[in-house]
N, C-alpha and C positions, 0 to 999 in steps of 0.2 A: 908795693903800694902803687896806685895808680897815676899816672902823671898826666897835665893836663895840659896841651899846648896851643895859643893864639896865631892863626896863621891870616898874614894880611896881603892885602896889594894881587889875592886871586884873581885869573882871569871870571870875568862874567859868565862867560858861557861853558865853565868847570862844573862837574856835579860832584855828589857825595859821595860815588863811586869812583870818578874818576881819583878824592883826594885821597880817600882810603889806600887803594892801589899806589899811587905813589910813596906815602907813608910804612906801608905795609913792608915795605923793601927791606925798611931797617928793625923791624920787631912785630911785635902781636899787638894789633890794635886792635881797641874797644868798641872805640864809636868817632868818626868822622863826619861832623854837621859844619855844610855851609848856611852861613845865615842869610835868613830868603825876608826880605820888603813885605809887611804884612797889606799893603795897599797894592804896589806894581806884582808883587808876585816876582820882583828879580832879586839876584843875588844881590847881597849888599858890597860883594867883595873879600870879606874874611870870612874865617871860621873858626871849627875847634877841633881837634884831636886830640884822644885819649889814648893811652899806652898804658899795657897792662903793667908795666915797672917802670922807675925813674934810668934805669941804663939806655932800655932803647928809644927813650924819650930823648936823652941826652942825645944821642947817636945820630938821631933823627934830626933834632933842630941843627947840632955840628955839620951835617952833610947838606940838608936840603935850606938854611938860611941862604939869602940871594941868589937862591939858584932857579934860572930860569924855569919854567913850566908854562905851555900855550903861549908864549912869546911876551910872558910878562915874568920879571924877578921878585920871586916872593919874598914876602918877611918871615921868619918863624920863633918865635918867643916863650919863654914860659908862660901861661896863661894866671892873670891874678886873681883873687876871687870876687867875687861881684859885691860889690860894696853893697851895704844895708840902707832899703828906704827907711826915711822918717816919715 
């Protein structure tokens, strides 16, 4: 099953290539979106990554939490689901 993971505190000038690739290290991932300012057009700072199972999700948030990338330490979390509007 597929795992979904919140990743924060990204540098700015990181793309979706760039997080995939580092992610990638540790398993098969899905899909890697940084989330982009619908007005500036810049990164907001987090994102999201999917992993094709919860192993190398696991794998992944254990190795890469606080761990430097572009000279900032990132966060890496399970991601939770998006609450429902009213």
């Amino acid at each position: 099953m597929a795992k979904k993971l919140f990743v924060g505190n990204l540098p700015f000038a990181m793309t979706d290539a760039d997080l995939n690739t580092i992610f990638s290290a540790h398993g098969t991932v899905t899909s890697a979106n940084i989330v982009i300012d619908k007005f500036s057009k810049r990164s907001k700072g987090f994102g999201f990554v999917e992993f094709e199972n919860e192993e190398d999700a696991a794998k992944a948030m254990e190795a890469l939490n606080n761990s430097e990338q572009m000279g900032r330490n990132i966060a890496v979390k399970e991601a939770l689901p998006k609450p429902d509007r009213v």
